[in-house]
Structure formats: C-alpha cells, structure tokens
Biotite code that builds the C-alpha atoms (Angstrom):
import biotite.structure as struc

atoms = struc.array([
    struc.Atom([-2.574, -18.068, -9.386], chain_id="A", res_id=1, res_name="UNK", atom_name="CA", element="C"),
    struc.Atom([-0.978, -21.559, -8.875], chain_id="A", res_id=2, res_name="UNK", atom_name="CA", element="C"),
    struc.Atom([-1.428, -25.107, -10.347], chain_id="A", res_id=3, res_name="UNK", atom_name="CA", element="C"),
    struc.Atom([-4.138, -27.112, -9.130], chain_id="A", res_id=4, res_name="UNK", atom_name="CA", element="C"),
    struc.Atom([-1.153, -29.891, -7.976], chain_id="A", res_id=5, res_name="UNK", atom_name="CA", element="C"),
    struc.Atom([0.275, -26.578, -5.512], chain_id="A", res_id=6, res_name="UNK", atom_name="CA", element="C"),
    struc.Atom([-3.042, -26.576, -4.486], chain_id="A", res_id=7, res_name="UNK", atom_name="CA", element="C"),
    struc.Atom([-3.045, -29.961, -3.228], chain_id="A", res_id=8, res_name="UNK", atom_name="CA", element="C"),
    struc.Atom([-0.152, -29.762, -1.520], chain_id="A", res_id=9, res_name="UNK", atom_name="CA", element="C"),
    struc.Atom([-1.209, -26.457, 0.495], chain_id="A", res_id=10, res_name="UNK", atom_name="CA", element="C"),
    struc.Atom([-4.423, -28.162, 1.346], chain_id="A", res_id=11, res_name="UNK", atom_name="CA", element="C"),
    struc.Atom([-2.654, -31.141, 2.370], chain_id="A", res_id=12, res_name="UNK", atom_name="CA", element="C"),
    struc.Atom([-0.345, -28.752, 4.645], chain_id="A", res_id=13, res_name="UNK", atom_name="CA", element="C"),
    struc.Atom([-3.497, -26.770, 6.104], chain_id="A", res_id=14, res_name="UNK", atom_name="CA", element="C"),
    struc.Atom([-4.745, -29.908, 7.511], chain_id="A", res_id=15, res_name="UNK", atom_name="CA", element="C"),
    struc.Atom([-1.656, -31.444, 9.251], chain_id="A", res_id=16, res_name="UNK", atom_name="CA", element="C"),
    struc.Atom([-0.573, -30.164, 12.751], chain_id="A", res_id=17, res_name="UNK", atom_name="CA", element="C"),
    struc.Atom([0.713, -26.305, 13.139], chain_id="A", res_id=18, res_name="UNK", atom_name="CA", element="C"),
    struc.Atom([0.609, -26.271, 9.270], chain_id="A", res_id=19, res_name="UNK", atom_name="CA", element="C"),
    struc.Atom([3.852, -28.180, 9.632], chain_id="A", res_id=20, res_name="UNK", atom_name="CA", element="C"),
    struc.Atom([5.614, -31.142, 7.440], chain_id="A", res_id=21, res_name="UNK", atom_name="CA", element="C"),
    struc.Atom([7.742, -31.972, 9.174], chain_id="A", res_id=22, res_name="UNK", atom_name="CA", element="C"),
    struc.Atom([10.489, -34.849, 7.588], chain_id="A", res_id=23, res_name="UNK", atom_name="CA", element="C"),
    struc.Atom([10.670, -36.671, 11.115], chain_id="A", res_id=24, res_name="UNK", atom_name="CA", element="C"),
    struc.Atom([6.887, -37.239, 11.540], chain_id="A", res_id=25, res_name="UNK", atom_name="CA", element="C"),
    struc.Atom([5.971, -37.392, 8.300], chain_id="A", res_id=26, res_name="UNK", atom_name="CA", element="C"),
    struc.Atom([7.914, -40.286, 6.781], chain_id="A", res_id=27, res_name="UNK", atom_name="CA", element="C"),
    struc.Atom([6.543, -40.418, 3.438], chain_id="A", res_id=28, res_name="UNK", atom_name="CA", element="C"),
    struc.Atom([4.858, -37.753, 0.620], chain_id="A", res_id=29, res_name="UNK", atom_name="CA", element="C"),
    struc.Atom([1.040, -37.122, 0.126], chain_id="A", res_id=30, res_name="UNK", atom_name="CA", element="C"),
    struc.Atom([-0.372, -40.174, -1.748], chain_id="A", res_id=31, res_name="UNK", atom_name="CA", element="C"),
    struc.Atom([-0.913, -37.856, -4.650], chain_id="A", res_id=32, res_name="UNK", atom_name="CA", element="C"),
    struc.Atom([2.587, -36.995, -5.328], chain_id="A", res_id=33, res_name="UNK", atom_name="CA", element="C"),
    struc.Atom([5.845, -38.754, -5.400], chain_id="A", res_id=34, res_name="UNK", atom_name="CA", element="C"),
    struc.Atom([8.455, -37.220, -3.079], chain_id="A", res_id=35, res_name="UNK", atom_name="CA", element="C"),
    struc.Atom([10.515, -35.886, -5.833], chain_id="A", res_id=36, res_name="UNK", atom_name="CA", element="C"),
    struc.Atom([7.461, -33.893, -7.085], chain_id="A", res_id=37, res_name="UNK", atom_name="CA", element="C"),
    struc.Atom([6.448, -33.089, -4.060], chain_id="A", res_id=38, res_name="UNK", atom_name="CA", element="C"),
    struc.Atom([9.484, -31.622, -2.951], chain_id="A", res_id=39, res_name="UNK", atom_name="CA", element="C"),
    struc.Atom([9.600, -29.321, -6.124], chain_id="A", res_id=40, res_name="UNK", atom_name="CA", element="C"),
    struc.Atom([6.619, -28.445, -5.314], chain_id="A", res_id=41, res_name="UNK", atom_name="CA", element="C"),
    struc.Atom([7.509, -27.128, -2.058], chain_id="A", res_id=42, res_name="UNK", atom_name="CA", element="C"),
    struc.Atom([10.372, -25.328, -3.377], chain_id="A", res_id=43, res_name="UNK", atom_name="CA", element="C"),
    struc.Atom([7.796, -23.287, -6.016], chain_id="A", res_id=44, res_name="UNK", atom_name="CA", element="C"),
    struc.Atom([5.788, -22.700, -3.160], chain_id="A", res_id=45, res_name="UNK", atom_name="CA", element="C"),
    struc.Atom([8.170, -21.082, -1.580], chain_id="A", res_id=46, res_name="UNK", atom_name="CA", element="C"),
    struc.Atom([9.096, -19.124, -4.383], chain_id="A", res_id=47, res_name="UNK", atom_name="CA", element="C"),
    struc.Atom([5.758, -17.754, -4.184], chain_id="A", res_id=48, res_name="UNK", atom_name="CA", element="C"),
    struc.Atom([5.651, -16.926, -0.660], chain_id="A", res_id=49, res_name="UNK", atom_name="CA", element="C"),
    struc.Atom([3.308, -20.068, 0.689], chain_id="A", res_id=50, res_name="UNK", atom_name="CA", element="C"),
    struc.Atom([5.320, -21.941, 1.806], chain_id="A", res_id=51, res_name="UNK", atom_name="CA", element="C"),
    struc.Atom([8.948, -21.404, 3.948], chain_id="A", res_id=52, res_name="UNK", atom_name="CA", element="C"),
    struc.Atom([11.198, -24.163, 4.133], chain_id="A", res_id=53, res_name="UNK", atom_name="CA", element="C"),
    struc.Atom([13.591, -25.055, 6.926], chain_id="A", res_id=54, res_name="UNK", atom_name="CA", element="C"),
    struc.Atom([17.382, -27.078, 5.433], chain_id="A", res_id=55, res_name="UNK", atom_name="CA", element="C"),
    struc.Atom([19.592, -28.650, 7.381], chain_id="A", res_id=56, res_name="UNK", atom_name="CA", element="C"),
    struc.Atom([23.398, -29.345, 6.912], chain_id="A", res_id=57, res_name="UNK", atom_name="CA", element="C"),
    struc.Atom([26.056, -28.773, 4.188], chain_id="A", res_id=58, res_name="UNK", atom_name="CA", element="C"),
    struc.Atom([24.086, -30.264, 1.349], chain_id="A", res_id=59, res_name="UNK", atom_name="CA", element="C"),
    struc.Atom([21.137, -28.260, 2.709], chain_id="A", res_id=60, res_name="UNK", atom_name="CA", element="C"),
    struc.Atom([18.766, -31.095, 2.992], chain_id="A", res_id=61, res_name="UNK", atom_name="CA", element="C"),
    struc.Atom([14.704, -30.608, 3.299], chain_id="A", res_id=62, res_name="UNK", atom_name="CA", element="C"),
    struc.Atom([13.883, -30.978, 7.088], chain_id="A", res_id=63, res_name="UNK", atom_name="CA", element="C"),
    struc.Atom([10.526, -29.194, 7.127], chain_id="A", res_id=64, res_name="UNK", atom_name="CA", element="C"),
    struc.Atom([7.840, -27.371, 5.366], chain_id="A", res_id=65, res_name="UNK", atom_name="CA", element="C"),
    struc.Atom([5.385, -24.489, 7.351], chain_id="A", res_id=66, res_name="UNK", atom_name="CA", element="C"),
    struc.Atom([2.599, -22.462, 5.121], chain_id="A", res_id=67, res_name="UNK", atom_name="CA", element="C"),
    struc.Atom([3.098, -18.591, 5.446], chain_id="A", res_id=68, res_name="UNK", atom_name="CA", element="C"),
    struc.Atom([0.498, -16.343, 6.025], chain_id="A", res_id=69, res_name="UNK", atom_name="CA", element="C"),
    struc.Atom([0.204, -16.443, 2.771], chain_id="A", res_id=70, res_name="UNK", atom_name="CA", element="C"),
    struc.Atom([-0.471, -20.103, 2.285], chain_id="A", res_id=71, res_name="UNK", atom_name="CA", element="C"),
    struc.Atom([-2.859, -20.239, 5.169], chain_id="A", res_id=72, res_name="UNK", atom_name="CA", element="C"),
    struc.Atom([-4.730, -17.502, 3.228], chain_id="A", res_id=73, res_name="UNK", atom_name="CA", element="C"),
    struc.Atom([-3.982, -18.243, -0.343], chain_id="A", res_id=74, res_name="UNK", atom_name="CA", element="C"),
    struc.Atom([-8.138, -18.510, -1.282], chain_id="A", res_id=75, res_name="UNK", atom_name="CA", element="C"),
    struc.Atom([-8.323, -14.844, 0.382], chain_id="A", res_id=76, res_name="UNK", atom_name="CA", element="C"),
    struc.Atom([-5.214, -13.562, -1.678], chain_id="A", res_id=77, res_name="UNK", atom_name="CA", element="C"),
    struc.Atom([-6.031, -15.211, -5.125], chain_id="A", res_id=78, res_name="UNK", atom_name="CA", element="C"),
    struc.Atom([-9.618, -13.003, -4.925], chain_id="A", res_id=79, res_name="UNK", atom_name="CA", element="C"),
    struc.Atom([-7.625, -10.085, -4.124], chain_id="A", res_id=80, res_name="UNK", atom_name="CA", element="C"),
    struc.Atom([-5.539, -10.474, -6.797], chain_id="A", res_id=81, res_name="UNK", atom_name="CA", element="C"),
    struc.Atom([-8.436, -10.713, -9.341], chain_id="A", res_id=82, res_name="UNK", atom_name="CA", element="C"),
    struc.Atom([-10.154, -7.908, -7.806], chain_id="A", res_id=83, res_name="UNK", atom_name="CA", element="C"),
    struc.Atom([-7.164, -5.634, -8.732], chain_id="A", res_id=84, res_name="UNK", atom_name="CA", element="C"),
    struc.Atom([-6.841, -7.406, -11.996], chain_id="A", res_id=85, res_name="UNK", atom_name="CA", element="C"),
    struc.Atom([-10.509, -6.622, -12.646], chain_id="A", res_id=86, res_name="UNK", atom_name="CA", element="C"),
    struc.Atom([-10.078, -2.813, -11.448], chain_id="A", res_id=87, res_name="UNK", atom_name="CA", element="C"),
    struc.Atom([-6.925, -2.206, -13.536], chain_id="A", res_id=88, res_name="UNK", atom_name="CA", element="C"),
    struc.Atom([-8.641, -3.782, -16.605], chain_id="A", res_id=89, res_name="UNK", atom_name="CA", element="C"),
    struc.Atom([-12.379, -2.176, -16.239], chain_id="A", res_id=90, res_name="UNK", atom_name="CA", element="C"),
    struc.Atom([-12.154, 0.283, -19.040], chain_id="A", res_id=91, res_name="UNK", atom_name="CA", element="C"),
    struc.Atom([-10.312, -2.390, -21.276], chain_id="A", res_id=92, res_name="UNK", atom_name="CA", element="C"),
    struc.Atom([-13.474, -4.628, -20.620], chain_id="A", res_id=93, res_name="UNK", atom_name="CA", element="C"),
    struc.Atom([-16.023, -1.852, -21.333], chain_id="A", res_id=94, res_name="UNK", atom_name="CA", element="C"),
    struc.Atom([-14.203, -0.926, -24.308], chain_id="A", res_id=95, res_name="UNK", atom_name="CA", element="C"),
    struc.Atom([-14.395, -4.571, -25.487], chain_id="A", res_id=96, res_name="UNK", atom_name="CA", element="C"),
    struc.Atom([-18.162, -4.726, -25.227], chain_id="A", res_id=97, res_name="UNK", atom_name="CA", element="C"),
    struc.Atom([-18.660, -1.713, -26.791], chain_id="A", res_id=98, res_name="UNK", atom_name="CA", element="C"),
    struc.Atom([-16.718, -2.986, -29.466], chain_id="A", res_id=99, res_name="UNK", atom_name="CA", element="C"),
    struc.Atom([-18.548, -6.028, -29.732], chain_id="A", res_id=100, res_name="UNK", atom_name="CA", element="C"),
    struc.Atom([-22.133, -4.096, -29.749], chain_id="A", res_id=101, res_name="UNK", atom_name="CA", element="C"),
    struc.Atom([-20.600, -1.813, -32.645], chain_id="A", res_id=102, res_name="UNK", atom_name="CA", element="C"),
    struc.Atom([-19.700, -4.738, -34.599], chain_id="A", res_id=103, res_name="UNK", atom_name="CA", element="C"),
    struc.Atom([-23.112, -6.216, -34.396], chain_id="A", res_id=104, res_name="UNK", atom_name="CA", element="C"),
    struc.Atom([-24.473, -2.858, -35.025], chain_id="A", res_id=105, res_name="UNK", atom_name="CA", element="C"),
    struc.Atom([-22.663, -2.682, -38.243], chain_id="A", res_id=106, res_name="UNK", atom_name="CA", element="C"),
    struc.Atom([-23.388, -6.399, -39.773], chain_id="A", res_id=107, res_name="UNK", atom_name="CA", element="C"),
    struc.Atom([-26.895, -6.766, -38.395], chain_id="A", res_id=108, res_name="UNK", atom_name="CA", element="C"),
    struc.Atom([-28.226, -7.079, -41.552], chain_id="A", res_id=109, res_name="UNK", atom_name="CA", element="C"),
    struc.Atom([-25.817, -9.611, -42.886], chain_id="A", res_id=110, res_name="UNK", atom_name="CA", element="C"),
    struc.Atom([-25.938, -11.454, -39.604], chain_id="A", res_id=111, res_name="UNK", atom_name="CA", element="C"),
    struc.Atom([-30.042, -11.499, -39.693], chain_id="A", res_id=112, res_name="UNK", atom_name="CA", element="C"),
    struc.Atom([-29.652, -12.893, -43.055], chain_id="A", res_id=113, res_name="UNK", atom_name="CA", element="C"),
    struc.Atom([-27.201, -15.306, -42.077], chain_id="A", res_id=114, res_name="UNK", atom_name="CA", element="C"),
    struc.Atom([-29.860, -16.251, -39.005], chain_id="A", res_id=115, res_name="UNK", atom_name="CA", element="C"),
    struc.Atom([-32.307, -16.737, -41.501], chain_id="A", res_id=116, res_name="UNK", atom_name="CA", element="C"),
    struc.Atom([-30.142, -18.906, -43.507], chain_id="A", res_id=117, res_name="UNK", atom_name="CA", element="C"),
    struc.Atom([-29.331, -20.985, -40.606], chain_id="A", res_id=118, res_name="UNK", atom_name="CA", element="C"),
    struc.Atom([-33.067, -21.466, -39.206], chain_id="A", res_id=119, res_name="UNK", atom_name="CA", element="C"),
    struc.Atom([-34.148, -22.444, -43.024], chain_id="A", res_id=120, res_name="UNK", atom_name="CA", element="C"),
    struc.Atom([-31.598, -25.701, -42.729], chain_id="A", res_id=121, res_name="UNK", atom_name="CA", element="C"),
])
C-alpha cells in the first residue's frame, strides 16, 4: 500500500501524455507538492516499482518520470494484494471470532448485568 501523497502523484502521472513527466515539458511540480517532495516522491515510487525514472549526466540529474505497468495498474494490484493478505490470514480471522463469541459466551451473565446497569442510568 502507498501514502495517499504517492497517490497523488501517480494520478497526476496517469493523466499527463504517455504517462510521461517529462522535465522539458513540464517546467514546474504538481501544485500539490513542492519539487523537492515531489521528486522524493518519485524516487519511492520507483522503489516500489510505479514509477521508472530516466537520469541524465554525471551528477545523474532527474530528466523524466514514466508509470510502470505497475503504476498504470496500481488500484488493480493493491486489491490483489489484500486478496492474498485476506487468504493467508482466513483461519487467523475465524479463529479471532470464535474467540470473541467464546468470550461473550463465558461473561454473558456479567455483561447482561452490566447492560442492565447501563440502561438503568
């Protein structure tokens, strides 16, 4: 999952031509983000596989930014990702609510009296 700023920035990516920001027709950041940010943004984007970035130069300086597969995608992956989540954690879940429905089971008469309490007030 990312941060709702990364977010921004893919969405602002998916909407400019060929997915592409490119430094010379783009002169300036999103509005939403100061250049710095933006930039290190980018560079966690591509960290996670959104984003790849093309450098120019000795001092490797930011030229352009194009979304991956992965970044044109990212809503598709994100409900993959809790689908496994969700299948690698079913019995953990199951054995929470049973939990739960044993520990009301046990205190029912406590907790009814504690109901009662509460409804009296």
């Amino acid at each position: 999952m990312i941060d709702p700023t990364s977010k921004k920035v893919l969405h602002y990516l998916y909407n400019l031509p060929d997915f592409t920001f490119d430094v010379n027709k783009q002169l300036k950041s999103p509005d939403f983000l100061s250049w710095d940010s933006f930039l290190s943004c980018l560079e966690y984007l591509e960290q996670e596989g959104y984003v790849r970035i093309t450098r120019i130069g000795e001092n490797q300086a930011f030229l352009s930014a194009v979304l991956t597969h992965k970044g044109r995608h990212f809503r598709a992956f994100n409900s993959i990702a809790l689908k496994r989540y969700l299948l690698d954690k079913w019995i953990d879940l199951i054995a929470l609510i049973i939990s739960i429905i044993a520990l009301i089971g046990a205190y029912r008469s406590e907790l009814s009296a504690l109901l009662r309490l509460l409804m009296q007030g």
